[in-house]
N, C-alpha and C positions, 0 to 999 in steps of 0.2 A: 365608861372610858372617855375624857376628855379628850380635845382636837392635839393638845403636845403630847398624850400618850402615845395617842395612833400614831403621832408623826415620829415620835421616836422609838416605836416599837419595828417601824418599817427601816429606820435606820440603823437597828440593830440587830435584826430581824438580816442574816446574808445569806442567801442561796447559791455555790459555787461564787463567791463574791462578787453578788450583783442582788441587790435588792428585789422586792416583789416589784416597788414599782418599775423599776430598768424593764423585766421582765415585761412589764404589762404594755411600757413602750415599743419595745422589740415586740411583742405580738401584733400590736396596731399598725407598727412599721411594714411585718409582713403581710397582713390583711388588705391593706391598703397596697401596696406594693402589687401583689397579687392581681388583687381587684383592676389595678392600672393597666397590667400587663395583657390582663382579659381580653381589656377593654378592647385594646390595641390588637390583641389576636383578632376577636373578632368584628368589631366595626371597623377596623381600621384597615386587616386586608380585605373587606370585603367592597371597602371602596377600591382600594387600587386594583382587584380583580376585573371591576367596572371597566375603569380607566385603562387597566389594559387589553380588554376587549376589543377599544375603540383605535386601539393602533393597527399598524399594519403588520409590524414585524413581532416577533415572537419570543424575543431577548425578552420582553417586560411580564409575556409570562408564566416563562422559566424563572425570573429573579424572585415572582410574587411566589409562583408553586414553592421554592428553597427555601421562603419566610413559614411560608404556610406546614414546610413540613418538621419543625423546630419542634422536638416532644414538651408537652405539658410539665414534665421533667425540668427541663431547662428554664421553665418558665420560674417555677419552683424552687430552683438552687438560686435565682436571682434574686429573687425577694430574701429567701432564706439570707444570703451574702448583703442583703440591705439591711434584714432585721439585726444581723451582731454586730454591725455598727452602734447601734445603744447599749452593748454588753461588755462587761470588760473581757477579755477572751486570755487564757494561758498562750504561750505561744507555738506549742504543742496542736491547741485546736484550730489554729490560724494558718500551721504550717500545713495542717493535713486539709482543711479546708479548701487553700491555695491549688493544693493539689489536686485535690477530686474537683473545682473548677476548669483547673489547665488541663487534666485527660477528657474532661466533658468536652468543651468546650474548643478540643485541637480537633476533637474526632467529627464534629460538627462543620468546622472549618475544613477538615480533610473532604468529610462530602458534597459542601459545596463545591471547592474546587476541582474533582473528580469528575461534576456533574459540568460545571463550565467548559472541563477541557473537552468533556465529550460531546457537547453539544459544538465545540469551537470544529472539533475533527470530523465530526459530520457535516456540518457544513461546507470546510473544504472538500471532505470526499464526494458532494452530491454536485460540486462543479464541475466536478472531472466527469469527464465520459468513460467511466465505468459501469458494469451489470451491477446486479445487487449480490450477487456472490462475492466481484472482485469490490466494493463495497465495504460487505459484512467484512472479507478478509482482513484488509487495509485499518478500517475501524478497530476491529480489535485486537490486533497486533500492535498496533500503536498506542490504542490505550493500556494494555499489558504494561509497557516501556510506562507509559506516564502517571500509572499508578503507583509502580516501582520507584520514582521521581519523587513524587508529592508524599508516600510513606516517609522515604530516608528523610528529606527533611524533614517531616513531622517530625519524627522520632530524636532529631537533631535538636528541636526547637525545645520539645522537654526534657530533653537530658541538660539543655542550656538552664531553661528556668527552676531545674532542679538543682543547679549548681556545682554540673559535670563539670569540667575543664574541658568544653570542645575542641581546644586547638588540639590537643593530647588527642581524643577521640580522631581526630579530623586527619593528624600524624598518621596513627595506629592503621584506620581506613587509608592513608595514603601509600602505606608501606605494602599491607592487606594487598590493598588494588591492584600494585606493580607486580606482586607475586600472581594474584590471578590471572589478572591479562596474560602475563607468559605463558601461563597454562592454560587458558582460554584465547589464544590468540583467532582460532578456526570461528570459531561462533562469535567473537566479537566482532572480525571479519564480515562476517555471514549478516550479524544486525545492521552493521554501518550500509551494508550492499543493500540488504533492503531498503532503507531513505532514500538511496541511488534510484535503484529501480523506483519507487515511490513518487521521487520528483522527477527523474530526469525523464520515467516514464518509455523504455526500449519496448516495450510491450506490457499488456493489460491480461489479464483474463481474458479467453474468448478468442487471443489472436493464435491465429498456424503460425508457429517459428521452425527452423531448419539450422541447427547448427553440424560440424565437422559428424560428428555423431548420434544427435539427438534430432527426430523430425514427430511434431505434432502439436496438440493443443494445449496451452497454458491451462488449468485449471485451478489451481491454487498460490498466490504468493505471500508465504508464510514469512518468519522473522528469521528463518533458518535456512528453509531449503523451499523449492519451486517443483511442481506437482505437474506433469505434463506428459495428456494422454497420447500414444502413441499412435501409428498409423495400423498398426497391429491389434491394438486393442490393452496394451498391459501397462502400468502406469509406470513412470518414470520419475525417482526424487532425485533432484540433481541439488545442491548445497548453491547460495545464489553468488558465492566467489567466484565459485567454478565457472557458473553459466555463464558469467559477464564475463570472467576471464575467455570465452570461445566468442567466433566470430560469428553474430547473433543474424539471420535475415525474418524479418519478420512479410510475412504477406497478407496481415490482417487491410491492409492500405493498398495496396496493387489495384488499378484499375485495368492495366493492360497488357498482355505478354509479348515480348520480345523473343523471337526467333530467328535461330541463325541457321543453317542448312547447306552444309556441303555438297555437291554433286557431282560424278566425274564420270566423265564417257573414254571411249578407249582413241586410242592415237591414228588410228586409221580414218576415224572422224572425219569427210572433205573441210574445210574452211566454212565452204558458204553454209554449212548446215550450221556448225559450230558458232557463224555468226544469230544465229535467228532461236539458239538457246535462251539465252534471256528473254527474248517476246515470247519464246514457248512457258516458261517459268512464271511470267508476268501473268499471261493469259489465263492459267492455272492457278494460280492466287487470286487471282482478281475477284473468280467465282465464286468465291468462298464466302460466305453471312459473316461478317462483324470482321470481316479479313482485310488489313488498311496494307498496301502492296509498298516496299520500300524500294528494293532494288535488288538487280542478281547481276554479278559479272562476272567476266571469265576470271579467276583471282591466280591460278598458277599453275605448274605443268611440273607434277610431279613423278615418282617411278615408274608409275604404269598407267597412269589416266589423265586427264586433261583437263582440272578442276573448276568447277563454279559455286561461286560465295551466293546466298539467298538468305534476308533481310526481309521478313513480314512480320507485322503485328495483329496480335488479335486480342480484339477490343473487348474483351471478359477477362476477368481473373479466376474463372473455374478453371481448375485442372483440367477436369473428365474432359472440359469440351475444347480444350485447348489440343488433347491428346487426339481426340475426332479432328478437331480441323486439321491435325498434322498427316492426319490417314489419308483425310479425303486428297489432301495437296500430291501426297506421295500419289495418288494410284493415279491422278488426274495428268501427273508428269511423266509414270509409266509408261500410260495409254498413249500420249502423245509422243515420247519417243519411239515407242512401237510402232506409231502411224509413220513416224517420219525416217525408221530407219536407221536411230540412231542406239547402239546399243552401251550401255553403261558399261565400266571397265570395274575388274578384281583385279587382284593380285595376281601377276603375271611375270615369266620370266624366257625374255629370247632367246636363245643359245643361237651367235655366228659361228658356222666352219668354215675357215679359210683352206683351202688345198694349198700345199707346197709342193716345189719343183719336184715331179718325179712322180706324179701321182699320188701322193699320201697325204691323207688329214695331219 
């Protein structure tokens, strides 16, 4: 067989119409293609693994781990999609081709981006002074929401390249939406509050809060509802509308307590003793450990006793000991009224009889 046989045997010679030689290009195409991509997989991140050793920060490697973790897969449908460049293709194989690239190839995209945002959200959370509970919490609540995010548009981005009508879709979803929200207004409520709570930050895991109803420890803040142990012991789901909707006091930040102290002696009380009340009051605070004395005066004279206003702080934020200094204050003002004679007033009532002419009450 001469050199024009062979040549026009191969011309006549079609397999799905493309020659043996097309064929043997497209093979070489993807061997080569392949072999490139190797190349690149592995000398190629294994310098920039180098190279990012030698930084400080750790953004360079997260980008090289995301390269590195590309399946051999992907490597494979690339070259494959460079070899039928030399083939003539039906348009049937080209469409479905297109396709098995765009769901590869989104969902690849989806994990990077998944991965960026969680490492972006971690980062912010590890600036905040949060535990690793309220943390872990924060983290994955949030990521929940952003995976939710980056799906829809996937899923948007291939119904687009597939030749959906997105605006239609996008209507459908618009319409969709307005109906769920009405129905959903309490939980979507409930999500928005959490970002609130999340940035505005009224309390963290780990703080005592005390609202009209609710008194104890944050333990959880979910995308719904806030977890919060009691002083009792039994856990508390409060919905986080609700909570934010009450008037929140948090005492994880208190450094010092504020106390106010009424005292009242009875009316028979001489003057000059009634003077030398507040030194008495003073005196008695003063002795107290971590007790910053503010002030006590006579403040007003009401139905049955002759009142004094007292004004100490004490310089801890523990309860229990707050509850102690207030004992020791009381028996130490007891003692001293008892020295001095003066006795405290209750609830009392005079009855005057006047006589009238004739001898009768």
């Amino acid at each position: 067989m001469n050199a024009r046989s062979i040549s026009s045997w191969f011309d006549s010679s079609l397999i799905l119409g493309n020659t043996p030689e097309a064929y043997g290009y497209a093979l070489a195409a993807f061997a080569v293609s392949l072999a490139l991509l190797r190349l690149i997989k592995t000398m190629g991140i294994a310098r920039l693994k180098l190279l990012a050793e030698k930084t400080a920060t750790d953004l360079d490697d997260m980008a090289v781990s995301l390269i590195d973790h590309i399946h051999w897969f992907e490597y494979q449908l690339i070259a494959f999609y460079i070899a039928t460049r030399y083939l003539q293709r039906v348009p049937a194989f080209d469409n479905a081709l297109k396709l098995v690239i765009l769901f590869v190839f989104t969902y690849r995209a989806i994990a990077i981006v998944q991965t960026l945002l969680s490492y972006w959200i971690t980062k912010l959370a590890s600036k905040r002074e949060l535990s690793a509970e309220a943390k872990a919490s924060v983290v994955n609540s949030t990521q929940v929401i952003m995976r939710v995010v980056v799906w829809v548009a996937a899923i948007l981005f291939v119904l687009e390249n597939m030749g959906v009508n997105i605006s239609a879709v996008l209507a459908g979803l618009g319409i969709g939406g307005v109906a769920v929200a009405l129905a959903a207004q309490a939980i979507l409520g409930d999500l928005f509050n959490f970002f609130v709570i999340l940035l505005d930050k009224p309390f963290l895991v780990g703080d005592f809060i005390v609202t009209d109803s609710i008194a104890g420890t944050v333990e959880h803040l979910g995308l719904k509802s806030i977890r919060v142990r009691s002083l009792s012991g039994e856990l508390l789901i409060v919905s986080n509308t609700k909570l934010l909707g009450m008037e929140v006091k948090n005492y994880k930040h208190m450094t010092r307590r504020r106390v106010v102290l009424k005292t009242g002696v009875t009316y028979q009380t001489p003057l000059e003793k009634l003077k030398q009340v507040p030194a008495m009051i003073k005196e008695a605070a003063s002795s107290l450990e971590k007790v910053t004395f503010d002030r006590s005066n006579l403040s007003g004279m009401g139905d049955f006793s002759i009142d004094f206003e007292t004004v100490y702080l004490v310089e801890s934020p523990d309860y229990n000991y707050h509850m102690k200094v207030q004992e020791q204050f009381l028996q130490a003002v007891i003692a001293r009224f008892g020295k001095e004679g003066i006795a405290f007033a209750y609830p009392t009532q005079t009855l005057f009889v006047q006589k009238q002419n004739g001898g009768k009450a």
